[in-house]
N, C-alpha and C positions, 0 to 999 in steps of 0.2 A: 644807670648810675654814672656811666663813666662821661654818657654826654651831658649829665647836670653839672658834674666837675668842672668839666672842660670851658663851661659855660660863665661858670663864677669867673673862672680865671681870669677871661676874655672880658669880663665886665670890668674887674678890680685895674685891668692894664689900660682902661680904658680915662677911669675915672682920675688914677697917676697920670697919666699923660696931661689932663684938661688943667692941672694946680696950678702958677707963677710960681719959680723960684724965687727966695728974697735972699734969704741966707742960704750961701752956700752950702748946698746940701752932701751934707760927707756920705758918701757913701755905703747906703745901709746894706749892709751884707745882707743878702737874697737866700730868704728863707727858703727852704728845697721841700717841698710838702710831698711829700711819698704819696703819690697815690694807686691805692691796692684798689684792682680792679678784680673783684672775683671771677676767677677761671673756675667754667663749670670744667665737673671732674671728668677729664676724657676716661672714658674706659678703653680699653685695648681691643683692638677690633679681632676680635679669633681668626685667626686662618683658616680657610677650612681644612678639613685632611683629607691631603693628598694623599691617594691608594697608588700604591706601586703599578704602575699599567701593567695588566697583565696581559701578554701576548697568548692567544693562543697556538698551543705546535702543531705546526704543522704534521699532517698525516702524510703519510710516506705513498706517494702519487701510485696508486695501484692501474697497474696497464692491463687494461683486459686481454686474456690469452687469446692471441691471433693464429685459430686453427688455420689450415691451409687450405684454400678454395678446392672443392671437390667437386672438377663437373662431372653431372650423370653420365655415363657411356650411353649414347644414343642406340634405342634398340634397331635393331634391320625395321625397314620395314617392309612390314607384310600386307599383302595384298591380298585383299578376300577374290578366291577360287571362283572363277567366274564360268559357271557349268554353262555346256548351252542349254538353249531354252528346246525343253519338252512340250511337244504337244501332245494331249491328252489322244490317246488312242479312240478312235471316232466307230465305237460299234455297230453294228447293223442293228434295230430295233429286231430284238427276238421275240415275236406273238408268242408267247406258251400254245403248247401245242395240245389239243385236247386230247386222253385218253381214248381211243380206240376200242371199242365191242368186240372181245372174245368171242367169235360167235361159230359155232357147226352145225351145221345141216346134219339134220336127221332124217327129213323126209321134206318133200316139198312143200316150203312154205311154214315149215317147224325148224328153227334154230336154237339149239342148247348151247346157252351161257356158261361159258369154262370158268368153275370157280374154283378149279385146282388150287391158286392160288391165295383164295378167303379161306378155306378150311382150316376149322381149328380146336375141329375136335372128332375122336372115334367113338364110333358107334353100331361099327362091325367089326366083330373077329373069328379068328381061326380058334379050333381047341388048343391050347398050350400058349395061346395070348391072348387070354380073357382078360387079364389083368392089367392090359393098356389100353383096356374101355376108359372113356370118362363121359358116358351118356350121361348117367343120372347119377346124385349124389350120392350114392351105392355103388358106381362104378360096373353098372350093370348095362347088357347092351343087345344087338339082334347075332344070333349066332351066323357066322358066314356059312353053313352047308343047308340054311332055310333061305337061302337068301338068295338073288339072280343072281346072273354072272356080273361082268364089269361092263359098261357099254351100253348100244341101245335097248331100251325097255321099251316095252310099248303095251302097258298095261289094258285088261278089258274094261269096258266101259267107261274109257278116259278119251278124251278125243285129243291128246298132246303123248305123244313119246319124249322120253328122256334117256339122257346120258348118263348111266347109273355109278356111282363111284364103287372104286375096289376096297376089299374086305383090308386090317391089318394097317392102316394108317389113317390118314386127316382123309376120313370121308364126311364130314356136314360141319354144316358153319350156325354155333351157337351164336345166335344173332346177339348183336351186340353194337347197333349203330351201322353196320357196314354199307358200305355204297356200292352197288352192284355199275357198270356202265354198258348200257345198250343203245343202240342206235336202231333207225331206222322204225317205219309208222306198222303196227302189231294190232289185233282185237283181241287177243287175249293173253295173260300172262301166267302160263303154268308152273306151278312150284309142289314139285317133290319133297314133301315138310310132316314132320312129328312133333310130339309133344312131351316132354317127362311131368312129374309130381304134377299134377293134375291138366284141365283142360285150360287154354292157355286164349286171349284174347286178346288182341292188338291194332297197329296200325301199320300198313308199310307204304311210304312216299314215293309215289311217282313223280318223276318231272320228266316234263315236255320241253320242247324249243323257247313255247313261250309262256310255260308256267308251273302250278306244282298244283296237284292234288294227293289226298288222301284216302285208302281203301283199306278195310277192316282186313283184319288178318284172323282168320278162330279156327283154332287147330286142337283136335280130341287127345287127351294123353295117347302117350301110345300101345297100353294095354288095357284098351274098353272099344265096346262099340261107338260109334260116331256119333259124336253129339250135336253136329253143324250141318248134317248132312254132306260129308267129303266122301268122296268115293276111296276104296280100299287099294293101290296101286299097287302093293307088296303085305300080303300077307304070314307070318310065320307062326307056325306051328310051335316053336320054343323061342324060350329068351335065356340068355345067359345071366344066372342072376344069383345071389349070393344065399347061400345054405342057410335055413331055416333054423339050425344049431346052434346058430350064432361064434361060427369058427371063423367066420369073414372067407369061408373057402367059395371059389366060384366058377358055378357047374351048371348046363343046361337043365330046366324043368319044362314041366310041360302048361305052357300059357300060351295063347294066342295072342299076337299083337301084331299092330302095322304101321307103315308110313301111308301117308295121305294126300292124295293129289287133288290140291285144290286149285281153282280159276281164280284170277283177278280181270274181269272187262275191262280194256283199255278205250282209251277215243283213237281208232283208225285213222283219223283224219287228221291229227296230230303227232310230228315228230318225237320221237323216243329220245332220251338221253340219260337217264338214269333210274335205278330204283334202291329206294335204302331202306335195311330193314330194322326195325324195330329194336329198342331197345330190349331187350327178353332172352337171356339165356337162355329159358327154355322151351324155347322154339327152338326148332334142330330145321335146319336145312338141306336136301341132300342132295337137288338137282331144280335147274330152273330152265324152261323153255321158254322161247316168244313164240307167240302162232299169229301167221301174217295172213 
């Protein structure tokens, strides 16, 4: 709008100028033409709002508490105890030494096995100590005044004499495994042997140097006659045996009974080193010879 204005103007001033003057032209007073130029409406431009800066406060500078350097006390030091060196004590190689054959001469070429020390049970007593029998399960046993003395025996019709045990303590060895040791090369192995509760049948082990055999053992109770054919080595006229009244009192009666000497054949030709006897309580043992 305001350059169309501006525009007339320019033209009207244009076309006054191009006219001749003839008559002096008086002065026409110059009309003043207002021109309104619409002003768009300024608005006011908002400020923005300004916020108060806020600072923030500082915190109050915290020092960390500075404990005070603690060095360790250095411990001593210890020195591991320096032993001297032990050498092992260097033994001699000890062989076990083999048990050695208890053995006595009874006559030439007959030696009795000392088995003082297998016994472990009685089976002879004196009167007034019948009651430390433990032959048979009765407590019954051969009285000692039917009996030999202590020592050599040398029964009839036995071709081996024996070492007979004493009356009154551990005279015979109720077998029970034991291992007899003998030495030296034998043809026959005699044993002074009874039997309780009935007739009794077994095995007894020989071993040799270079091996082991097995021989039957049968031994007759020892109040019957023989059932194996063993010869009678000790016969007695009474047994000490437990009263019939059933008082458990115990007092000589009149029965006959015996110990029995039987042979075992050995191989002569073969070193001797042990005989074990049979598992059987009641096999009673009383004396054992070798006959060489």
């Amino acid at each position: 709008m305001r350059a169309w204005m501006v525009a007339m103007v320019a033209a009207l001033a244009v076309v006054l100028a191009g006219c001749p003057s003839v008559v002096e032209e008086k002065p026409v007073p110059k009309k003043t033409t207002e021109v309104r130029v619409p002003v768009a409406e300024v608005k006011p431009v908002p400020k923005p709002e300004v916020k108060p800066e806020v600072k923030p406060v500082p915190k109050p500078e915290v020092k960390p508490e500075v404990k005070p350097e603690v060095k360790p006390v250095p411990k001593p030091e210890v020195k591991p105890e320096v032993k001297p060196e032990v050498k092992p004590e260097v033994k001699p190689e000890v062989k076990p030494v083999e048990p050695k054959a208890a053995l006595k001469e009874l006559k030439p070429g007959q030696l009795a096995v000392d088995l003082s020390k297998v016994y472990n049970g009685t089976g002879i007593t004196s009167e007034g100590k019948y009651s430390a029998a433990d032959f048979d399960q009765w407590k019954q046993s051969f009285p000692a005044k039917c009996m030999p003395k202590a020592g050599l025996l040398e029964p009839k019709d036995v071709a081996a004499a024996f070492d007979f045990p004493a009356a009154d303590q551990k005279n015979n060895i109720a077998c029970a495994g034991q291992t007899i040791v003998v030495d030296g090369k034998a043809k026959t192995l005699a044993i002074l042997v009874s039997a309780t509760d009935g007739d009794q049948q077994d095995k007894i082990t020989i071993t040799y140097a270079d091996g082991v055999v097995q021989a039957d053992l049968k031994v007759t109770d020892w109040c019957k006659a023989a059932s194996f054919g063993e010869k009678a080595a000790v016969t007695s006229a009474e047994r000490v045996a437990v009263d019939s009244g059933g008082q458990g009192t115990l007092a000589p009666e009149k029965k006959e009974c015996y110990i029995w000497a039987v042979s075992i054949p050995l191989d002569a030709k073969r070193e001797l080193k042990s005989v074990k006897l049979p598992l059987n309580s009641l096999i009673h043992v009383f004396a054992m010879t070798v006959v060489r």
